[in-house]
MOPAC internal coordinates of N, CA, C and O (Angstrom, degrees):
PM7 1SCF
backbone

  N    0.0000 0     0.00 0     0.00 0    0    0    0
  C    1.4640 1     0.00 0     0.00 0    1    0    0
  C    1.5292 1   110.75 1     0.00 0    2    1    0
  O    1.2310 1   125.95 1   130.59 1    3    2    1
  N    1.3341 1   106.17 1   -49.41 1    3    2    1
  C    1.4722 1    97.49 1   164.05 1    5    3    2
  C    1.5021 1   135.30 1   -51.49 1    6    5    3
  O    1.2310 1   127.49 1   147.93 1    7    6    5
  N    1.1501 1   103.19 1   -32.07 1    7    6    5
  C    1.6533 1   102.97 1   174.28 1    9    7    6
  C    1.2462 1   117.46 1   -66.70 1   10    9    7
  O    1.2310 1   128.52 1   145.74 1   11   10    9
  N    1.4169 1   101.20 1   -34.26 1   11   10    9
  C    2.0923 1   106.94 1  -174.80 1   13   11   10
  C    1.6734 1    83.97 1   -68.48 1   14   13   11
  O    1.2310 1   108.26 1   100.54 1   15   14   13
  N    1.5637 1   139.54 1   -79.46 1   15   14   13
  C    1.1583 1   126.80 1  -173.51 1   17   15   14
  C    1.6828 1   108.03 1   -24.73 1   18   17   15
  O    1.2310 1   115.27 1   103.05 1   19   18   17
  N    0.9821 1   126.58 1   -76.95 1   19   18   17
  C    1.3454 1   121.96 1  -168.91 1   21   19   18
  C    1.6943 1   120.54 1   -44.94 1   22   21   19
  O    1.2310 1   129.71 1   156.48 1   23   22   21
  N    1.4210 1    98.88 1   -23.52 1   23   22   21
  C    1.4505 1    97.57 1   175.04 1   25   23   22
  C    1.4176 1   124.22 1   -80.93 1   26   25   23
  O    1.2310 1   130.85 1   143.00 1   27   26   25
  N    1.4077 1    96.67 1   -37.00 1   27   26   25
  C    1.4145 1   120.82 1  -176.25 1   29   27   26
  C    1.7109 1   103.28 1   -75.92 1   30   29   27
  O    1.2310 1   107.32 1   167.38 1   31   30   29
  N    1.4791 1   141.23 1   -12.62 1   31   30   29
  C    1.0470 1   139.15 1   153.75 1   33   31   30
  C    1.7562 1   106.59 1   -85.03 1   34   33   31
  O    1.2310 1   107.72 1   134.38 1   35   34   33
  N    0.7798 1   140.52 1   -45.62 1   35   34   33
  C    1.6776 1   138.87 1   157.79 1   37   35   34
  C    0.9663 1   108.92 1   -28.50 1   38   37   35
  O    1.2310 1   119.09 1   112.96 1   39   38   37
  N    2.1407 1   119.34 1   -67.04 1   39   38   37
  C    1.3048 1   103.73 1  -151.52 1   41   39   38
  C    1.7914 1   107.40 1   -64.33 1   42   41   39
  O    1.2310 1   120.97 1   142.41 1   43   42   41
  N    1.8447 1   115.75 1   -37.59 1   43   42   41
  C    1.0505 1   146.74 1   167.50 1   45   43   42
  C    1.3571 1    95.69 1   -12.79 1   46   45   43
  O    1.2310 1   121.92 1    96.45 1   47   46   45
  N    1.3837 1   113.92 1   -83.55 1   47   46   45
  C    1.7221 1   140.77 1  -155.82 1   49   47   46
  C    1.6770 1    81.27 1   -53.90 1   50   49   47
  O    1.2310 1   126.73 1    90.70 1   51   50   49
  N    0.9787 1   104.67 1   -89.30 1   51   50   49
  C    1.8958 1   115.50 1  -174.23 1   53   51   50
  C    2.0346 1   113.62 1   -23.06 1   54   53   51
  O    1.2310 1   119.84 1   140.96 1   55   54   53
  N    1.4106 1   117.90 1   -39.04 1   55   54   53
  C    1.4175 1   137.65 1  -172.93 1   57   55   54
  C    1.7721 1    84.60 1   -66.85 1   58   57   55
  O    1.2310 1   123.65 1   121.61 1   59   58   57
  N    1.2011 1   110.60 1   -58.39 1   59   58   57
  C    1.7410 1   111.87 1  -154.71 1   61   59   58
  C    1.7066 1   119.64 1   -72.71 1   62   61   59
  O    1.2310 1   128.68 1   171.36 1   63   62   61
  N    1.7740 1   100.89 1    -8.64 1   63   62   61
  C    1.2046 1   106.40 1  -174.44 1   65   63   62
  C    1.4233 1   116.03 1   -83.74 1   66   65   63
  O    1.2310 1   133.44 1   -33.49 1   67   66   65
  N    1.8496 1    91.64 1   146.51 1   67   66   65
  C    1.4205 1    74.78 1  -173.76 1   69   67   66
  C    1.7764 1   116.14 1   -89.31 1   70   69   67
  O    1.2310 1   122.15 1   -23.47 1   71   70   69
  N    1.4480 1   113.48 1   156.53 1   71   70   69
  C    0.9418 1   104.99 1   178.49 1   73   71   70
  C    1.7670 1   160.51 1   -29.83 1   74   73   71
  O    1.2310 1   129.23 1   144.04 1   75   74   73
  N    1.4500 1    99.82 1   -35.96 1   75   74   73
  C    1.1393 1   120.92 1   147.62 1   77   75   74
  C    2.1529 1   132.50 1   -51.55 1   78   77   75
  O    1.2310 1   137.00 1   137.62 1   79   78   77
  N    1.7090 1    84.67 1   -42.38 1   79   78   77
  C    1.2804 1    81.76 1   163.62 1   81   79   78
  C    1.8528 1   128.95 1   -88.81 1   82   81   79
  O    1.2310 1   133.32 1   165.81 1   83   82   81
  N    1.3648 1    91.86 1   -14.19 1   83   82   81
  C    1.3612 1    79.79 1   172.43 1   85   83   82
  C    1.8818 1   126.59 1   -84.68 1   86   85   83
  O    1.2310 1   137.34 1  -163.74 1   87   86   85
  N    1.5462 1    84.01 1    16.26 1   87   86   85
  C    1.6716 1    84.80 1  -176.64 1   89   87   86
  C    1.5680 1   103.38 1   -92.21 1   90   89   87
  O    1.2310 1   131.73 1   155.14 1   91   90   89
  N    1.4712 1    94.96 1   -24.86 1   91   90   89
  C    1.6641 1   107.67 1   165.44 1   93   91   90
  C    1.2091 1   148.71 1   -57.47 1   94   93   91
  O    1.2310 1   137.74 1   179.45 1   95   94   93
  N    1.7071 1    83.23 1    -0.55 1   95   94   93
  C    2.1261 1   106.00 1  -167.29 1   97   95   94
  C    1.4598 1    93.84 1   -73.17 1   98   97   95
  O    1.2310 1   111.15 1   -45.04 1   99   98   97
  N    1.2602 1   134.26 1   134.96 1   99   98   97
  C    1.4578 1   139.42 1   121.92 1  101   99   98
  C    1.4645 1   115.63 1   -14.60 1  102  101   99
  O    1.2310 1   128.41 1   -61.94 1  103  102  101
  N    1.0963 1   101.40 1   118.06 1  103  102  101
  C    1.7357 1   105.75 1   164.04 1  105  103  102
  C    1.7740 1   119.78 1   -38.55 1  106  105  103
  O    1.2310 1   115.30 1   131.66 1  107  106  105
  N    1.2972 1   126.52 1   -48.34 1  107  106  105
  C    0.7984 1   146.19 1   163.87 1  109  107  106
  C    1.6197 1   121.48 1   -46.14 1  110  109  107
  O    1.2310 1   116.42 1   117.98 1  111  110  109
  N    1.1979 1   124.42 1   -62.02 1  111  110  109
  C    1.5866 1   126.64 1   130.33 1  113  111  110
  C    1.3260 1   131.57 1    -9.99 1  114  113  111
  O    1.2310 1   121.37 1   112.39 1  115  114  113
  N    0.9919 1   114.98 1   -67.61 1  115  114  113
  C    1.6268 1   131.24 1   164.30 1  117  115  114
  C    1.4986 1    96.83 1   -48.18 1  118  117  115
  O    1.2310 1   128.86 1   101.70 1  119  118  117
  N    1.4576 1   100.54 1   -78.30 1  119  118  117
  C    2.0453 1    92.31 1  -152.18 1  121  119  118
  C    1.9007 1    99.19 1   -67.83 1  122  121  119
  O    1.2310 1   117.44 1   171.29 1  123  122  121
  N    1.6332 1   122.47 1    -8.71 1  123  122  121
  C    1.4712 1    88.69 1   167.94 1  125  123  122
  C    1.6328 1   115.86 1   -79.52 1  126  125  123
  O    1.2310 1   116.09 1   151.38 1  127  126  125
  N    1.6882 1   125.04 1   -28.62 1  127  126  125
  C    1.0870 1   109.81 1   156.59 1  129  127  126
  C    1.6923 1   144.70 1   -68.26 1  130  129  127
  O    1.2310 1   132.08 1   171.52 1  131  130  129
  N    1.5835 1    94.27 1    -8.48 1  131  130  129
  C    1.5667 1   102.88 1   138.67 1  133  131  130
  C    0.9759 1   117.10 1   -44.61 1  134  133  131
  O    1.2310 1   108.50 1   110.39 1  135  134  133
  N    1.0898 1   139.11 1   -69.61 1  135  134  133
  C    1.7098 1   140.08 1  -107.60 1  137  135  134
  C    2.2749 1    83.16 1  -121.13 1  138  137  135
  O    1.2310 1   130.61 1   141.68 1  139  138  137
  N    0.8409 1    97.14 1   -38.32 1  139  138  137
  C    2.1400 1   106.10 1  -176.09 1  141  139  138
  C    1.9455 1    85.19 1   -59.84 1  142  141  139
  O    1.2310 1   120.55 1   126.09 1  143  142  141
  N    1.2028 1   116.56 1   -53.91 1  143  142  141
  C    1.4895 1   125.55 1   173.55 1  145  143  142
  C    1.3848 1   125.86 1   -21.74 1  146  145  143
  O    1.2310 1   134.92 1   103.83 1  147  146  145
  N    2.1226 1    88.74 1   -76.17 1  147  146  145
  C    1.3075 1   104.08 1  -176.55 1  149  147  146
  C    1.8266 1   105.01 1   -79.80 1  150  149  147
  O    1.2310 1   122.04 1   167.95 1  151  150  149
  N    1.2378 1   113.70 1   -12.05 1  151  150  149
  C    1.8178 1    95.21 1   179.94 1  153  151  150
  C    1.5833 1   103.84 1   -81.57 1  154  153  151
  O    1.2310 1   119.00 1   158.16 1  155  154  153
  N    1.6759 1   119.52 1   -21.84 1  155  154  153
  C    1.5437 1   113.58 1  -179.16 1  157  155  154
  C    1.7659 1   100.33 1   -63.05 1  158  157  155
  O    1.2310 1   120.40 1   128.17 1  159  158  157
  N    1.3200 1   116.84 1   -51.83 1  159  158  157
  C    0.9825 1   111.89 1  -176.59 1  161  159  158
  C    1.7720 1   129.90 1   -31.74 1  162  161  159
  O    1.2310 1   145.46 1   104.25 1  163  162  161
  N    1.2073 1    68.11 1   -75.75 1  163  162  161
  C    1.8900 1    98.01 1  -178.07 1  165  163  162
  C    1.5907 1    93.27 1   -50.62 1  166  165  163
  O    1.2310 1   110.73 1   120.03 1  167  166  165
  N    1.3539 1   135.03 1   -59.97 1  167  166  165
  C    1.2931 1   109.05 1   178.00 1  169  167  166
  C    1.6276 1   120.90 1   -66.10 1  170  169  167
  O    1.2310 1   124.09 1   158.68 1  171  170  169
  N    1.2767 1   109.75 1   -21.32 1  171  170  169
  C    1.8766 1   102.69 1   177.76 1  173  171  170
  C    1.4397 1   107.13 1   -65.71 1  174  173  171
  O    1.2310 1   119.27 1   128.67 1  175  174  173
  N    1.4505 1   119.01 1   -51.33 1  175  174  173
  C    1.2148 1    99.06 1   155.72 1  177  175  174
  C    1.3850 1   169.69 1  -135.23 1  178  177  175
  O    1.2310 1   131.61 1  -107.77 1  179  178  177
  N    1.4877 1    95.20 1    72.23 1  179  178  177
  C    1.7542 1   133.24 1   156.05 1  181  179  178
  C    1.2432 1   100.39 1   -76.94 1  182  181  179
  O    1.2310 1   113.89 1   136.55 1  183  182  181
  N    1.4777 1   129.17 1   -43.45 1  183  182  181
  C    1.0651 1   125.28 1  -149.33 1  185  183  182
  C    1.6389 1   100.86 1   -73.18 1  186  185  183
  O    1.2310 1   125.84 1   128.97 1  187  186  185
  N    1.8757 1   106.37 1   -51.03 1  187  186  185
  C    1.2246 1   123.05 1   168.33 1  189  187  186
  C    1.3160 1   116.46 1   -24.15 1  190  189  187
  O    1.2310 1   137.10 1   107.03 1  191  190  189
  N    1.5569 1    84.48 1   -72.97 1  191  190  189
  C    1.9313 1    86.38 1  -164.67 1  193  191  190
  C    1.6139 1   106.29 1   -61.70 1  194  193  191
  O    1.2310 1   120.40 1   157.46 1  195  194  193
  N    1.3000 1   116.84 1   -22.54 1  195  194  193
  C    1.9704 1   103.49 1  -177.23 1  197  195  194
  C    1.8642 1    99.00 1   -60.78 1  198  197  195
  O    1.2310 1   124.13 1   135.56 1  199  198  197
  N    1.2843 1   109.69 1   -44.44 1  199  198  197
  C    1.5323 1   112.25 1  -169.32 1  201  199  198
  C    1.6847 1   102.61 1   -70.85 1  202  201  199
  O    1.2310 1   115.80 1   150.16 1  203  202  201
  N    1.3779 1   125.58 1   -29.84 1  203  202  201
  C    1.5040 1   106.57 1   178.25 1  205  203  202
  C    1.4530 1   107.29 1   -87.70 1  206  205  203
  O    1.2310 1   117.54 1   169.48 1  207  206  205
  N    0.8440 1   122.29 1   -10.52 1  207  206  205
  C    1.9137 1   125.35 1   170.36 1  209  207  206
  C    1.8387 1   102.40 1   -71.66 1  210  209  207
  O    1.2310 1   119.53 1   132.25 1  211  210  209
  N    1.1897 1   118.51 1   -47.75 1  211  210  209
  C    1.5066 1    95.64 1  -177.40 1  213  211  210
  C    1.1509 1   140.24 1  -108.94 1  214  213  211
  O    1.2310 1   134.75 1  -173.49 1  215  214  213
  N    2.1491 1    89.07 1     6.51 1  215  214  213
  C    1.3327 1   102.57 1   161.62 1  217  215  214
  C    2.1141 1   101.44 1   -82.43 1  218  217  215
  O    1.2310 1   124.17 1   149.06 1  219  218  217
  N    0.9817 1   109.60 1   -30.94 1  219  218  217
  C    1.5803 1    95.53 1   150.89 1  221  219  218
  C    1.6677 1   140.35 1   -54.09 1  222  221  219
  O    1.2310 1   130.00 1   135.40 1  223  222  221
  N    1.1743 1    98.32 1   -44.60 1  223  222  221
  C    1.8230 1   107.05 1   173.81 1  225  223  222
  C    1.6349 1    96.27 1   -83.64 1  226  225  223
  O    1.2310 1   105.35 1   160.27 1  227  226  225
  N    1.1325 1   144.74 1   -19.73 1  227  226  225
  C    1.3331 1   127.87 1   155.14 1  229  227  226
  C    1.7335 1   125.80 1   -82.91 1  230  229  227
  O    1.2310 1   118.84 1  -165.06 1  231  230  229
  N    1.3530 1   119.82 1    14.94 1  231  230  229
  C    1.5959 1   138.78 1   151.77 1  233  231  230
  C    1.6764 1   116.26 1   105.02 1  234  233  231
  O    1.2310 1   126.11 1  -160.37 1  235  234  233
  N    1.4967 1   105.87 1    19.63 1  235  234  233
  C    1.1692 1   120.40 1   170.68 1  237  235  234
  C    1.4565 1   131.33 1   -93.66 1  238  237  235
  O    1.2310 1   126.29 1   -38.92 1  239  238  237
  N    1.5903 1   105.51 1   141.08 1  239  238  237
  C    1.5815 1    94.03 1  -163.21 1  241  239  238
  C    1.3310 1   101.98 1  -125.12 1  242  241  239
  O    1.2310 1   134.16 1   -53.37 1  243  242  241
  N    2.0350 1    90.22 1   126.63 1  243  242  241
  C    1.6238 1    89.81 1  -164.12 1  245  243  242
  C    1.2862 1   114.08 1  -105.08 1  246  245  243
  O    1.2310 1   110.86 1   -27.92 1  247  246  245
  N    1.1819 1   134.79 1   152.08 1  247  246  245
  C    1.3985 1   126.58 1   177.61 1  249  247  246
  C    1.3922 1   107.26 1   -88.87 1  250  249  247
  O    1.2310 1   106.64 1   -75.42 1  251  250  249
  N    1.7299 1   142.45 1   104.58 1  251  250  249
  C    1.5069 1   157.93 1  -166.58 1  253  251  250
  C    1.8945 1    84.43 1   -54.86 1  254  253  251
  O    1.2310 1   136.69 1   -49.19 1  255  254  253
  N    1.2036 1    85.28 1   130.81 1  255  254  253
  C    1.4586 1    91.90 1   146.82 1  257  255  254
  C    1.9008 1   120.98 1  -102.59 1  258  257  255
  O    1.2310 1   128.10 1   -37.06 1  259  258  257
  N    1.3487 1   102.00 1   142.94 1  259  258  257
  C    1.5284 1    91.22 1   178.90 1  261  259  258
  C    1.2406 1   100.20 1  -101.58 1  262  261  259
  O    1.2310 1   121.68 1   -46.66 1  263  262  261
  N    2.0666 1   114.40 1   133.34 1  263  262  261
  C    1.1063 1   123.85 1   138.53 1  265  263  262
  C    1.5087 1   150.59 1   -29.27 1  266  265  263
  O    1.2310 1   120.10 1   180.00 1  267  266  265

């Protein structure tokens, strides 16, 4: 949960800038809010698929969404 907070204040911070400054970001900058991005992801959905697996093994039928 903390990480989604942290992302969700990143992506925030990054939305409000103004343009000029974001041409100013460090490369490095960028790919760690890359990377805060892709780890929210990847855990939202792990998290997903654990919850559609046992709402399956508990007799529910889910329709997959594709990524």
């Amino acid at each position: 949960h903390q990480e989604f907070q942290q992302y969700s204040q990143a992506a925030e911070a990054f939305r409000n800038m103004d343009p000029s400054t974001v041409q100013e970001l460090h490369l490095n900058q960028l790919k760690e809010l890359l990377g805060q991005a892709n780890r929210a992801h990847l855990r939202a959905t792990w998290v997903h698929e654990q919850m559609v697996s046992e709402a399956e093994r508990i007799g529910f039928k889910i329709q997959r969404e594709k990524f």
